[in-house]
C-alpha positions in Angstrom: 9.6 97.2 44.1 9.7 94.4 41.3 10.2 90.9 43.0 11.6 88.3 41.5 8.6 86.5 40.8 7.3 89.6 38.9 9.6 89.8 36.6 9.7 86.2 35.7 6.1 86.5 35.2 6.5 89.5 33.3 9.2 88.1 30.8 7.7 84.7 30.3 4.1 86.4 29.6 6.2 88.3 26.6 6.9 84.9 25.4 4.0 82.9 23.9 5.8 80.5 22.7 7.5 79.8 26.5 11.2 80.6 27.7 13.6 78.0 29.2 15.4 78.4 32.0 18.7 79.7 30.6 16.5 82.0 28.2 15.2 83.3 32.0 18.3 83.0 33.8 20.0 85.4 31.1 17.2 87.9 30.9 16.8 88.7 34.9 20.8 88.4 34.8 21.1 91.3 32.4 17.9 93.5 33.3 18.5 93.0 37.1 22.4 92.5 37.7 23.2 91.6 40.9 20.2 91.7 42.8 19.2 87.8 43.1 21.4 84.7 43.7 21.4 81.7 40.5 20.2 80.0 43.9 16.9 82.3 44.2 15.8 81.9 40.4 16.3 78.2 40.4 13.8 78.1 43.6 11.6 80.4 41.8 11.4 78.4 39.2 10.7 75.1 40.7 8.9 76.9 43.5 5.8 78.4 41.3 5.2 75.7 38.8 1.7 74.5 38.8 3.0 71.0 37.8 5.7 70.3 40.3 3.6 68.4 42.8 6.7 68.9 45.6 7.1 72.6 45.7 3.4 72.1 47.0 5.4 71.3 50.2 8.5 72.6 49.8 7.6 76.2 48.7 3.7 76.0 50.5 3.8 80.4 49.6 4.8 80.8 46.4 2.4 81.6 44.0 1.6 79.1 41.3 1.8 80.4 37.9 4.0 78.7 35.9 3.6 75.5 33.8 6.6 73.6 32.8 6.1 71.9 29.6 7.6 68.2 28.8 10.0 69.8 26.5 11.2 71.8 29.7 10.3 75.1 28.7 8.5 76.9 30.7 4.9 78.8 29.7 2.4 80.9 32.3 0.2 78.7 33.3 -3.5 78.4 31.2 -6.3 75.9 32.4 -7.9 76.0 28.9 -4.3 75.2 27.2 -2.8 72.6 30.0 -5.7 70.9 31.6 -6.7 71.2 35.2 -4.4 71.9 38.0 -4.2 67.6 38.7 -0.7 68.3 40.6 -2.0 69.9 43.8 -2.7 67.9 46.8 -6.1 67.1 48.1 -7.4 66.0 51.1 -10.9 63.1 50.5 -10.7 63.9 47.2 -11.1 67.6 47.4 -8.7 70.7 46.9 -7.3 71.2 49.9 -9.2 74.4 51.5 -6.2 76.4 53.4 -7.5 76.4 56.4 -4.9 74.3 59.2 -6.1 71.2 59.8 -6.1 70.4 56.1 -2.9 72.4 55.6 -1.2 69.7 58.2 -3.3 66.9 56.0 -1.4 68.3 53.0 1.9 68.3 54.2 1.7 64.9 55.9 -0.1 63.0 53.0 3.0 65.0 50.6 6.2 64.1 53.0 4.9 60.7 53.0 5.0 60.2 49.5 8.6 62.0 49.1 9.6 59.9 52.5 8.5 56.7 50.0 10.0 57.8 47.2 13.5 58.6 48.7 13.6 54.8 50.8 12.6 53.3 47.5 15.2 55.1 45.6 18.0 54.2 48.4 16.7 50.7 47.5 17.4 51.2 43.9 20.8 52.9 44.6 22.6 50.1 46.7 20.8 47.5 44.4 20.8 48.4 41.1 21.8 44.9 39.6 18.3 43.5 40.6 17.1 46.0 38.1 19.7 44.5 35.1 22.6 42.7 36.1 26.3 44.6 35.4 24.3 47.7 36.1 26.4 50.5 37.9 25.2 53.6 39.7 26.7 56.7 38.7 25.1 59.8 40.3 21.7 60.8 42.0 19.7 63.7 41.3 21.7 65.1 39.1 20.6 68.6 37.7 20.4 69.2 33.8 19.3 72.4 31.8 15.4 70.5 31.1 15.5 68.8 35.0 16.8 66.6 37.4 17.1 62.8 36.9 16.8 60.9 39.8 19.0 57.9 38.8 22.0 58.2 36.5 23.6 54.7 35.6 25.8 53.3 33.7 25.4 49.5 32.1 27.2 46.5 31.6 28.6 47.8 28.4 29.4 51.3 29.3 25.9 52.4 28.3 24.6 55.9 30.1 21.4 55.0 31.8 18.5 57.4 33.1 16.3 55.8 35.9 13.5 57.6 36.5 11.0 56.8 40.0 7.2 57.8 40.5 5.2 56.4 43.6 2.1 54.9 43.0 1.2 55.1 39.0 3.2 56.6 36.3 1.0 59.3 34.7 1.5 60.5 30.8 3.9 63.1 31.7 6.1 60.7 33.2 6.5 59.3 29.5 7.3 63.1 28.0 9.6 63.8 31.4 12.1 60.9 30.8 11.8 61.6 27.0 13.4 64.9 28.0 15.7 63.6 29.6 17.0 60.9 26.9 16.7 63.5 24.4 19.4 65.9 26.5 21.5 63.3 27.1 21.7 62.1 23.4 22.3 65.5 22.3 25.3 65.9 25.0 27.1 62.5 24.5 26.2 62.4 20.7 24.6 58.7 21.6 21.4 57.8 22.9 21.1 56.6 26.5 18.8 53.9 27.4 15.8 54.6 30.1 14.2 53.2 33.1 11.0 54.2 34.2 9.9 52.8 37.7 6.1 53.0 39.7 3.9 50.9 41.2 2.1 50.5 37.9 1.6 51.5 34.2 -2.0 52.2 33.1 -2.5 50.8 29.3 -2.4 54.8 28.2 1.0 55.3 29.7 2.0 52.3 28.2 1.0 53.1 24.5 3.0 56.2 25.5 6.3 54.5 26.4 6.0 52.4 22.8 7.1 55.8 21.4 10.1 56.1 23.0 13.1 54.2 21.9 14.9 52.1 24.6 12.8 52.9 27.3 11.7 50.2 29.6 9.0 50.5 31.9 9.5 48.4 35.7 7.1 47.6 38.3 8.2 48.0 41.9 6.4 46.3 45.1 7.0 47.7 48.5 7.2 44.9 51.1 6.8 45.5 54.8 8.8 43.1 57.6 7.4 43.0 60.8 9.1 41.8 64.2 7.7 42.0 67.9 9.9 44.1 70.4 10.4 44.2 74.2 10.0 47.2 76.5 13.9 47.9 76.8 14.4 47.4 72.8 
């Protein structure tokens, strides 16, 4: 019995060239009617991506064998052609092994990160004007045919704004991913948005990589900690 899975991998290896998601959604629509959910193929698809370091977590048993390009179309995943698999998690600086005690590792060091990254985005959200004053939030998350932007805003002057958050250090696809974005969002309003990309730090490649890009603007975030003693009945 062909799984879902299957015959994405089936379809997309046709496609050297790689398939996007409503190129994928339409094929398993019309060679499989009715037998998966929209619901099912958007979990595939974020499920067994080699580069979507939280499906690691969130989908621990779905095979990894897509790659999902910066220009959001998706290809079957080649070492020689896409570099080394950089997105898994390890544990001391080795690939984690499967066995349990470093399975648990995994998903702790993982849900740690995601827990950061959702209190620092909550932080963003209720404060957006410490990012650029007259800066209003508009929607979170929100879902578009080449991904989902964490942040959508809206600026002083009406502007559409694209906030984009990575813990710890922005990495080069960070660059292409919010390049996507502004690219999608051009096309659909028929005016460029402007872009904010947020992490703890910029390395000077990232940084000759965000030159490219028209009105994107690369912020540094601190976390702070606050500490206070408590008593045995607080």
């Amino acid at each position: 019995m062909t799984t879902m899975a299957s015959a994405i991998r089936h379809f997309v290896q046709a496609s050297p060239s790689g398939l996007t998601s409503r190129e994928i959604r339409d094929h398993i629509s019309s060679a499989y009617p009715d037998r998966w959910t929209p619901g099912t193929l958007t979990a595939h698809l974020y499920g067994c991506a080699v580069n979507q370091a939280k499906a690691y977590l969130h989908h621990k048993s779905a095979e990894k064998f897509l790659y999902r390009a910066d220009d959001g179309r998706f290809h079957i995943y080649d070492e020689d052609k896409h570099g080394p698999n950089v997105w898994a998690p390890v544990v001391d600086g080795s690939p984690a092994t499967g066995e349990q005690d470093d399975d648990y590792a995994v998903e702790q060091l993982i849900e740690t990160s995601i827990s950061l990254e959702r209190d620092v985005e909550e932080h963003l959200i209720r404060n957006l004007e410490t990012l650029e004053k007259g800066l209003r939030f508009v929607e979170r998350q929100a879902v578009i045919d080449v991904g989902r932007v964490d942040i959508l805003a809206q600026d002083a002057g009406g502007r559409r704004v694209v906030i984009e958050l990575k813990v710890g250090e922005a990495r080069d696809s960070a660059v292409g991913q919010i390049a996507r974005y502004l690219g999608w969002y051009a096309r659909q309003d028929g005016k460029p948005p402007r872009g904010m990309l947020i992490a703890s730090d910029f390395p000077e490649a990232v940084r000759y990589a965000a030159e490219a890009v028209k009105e994107l603007a690369l912020i540094r975030y601190r976390v702070q900690f606050a500490f206070s003693s408590i008593g045995v009945d607080d």
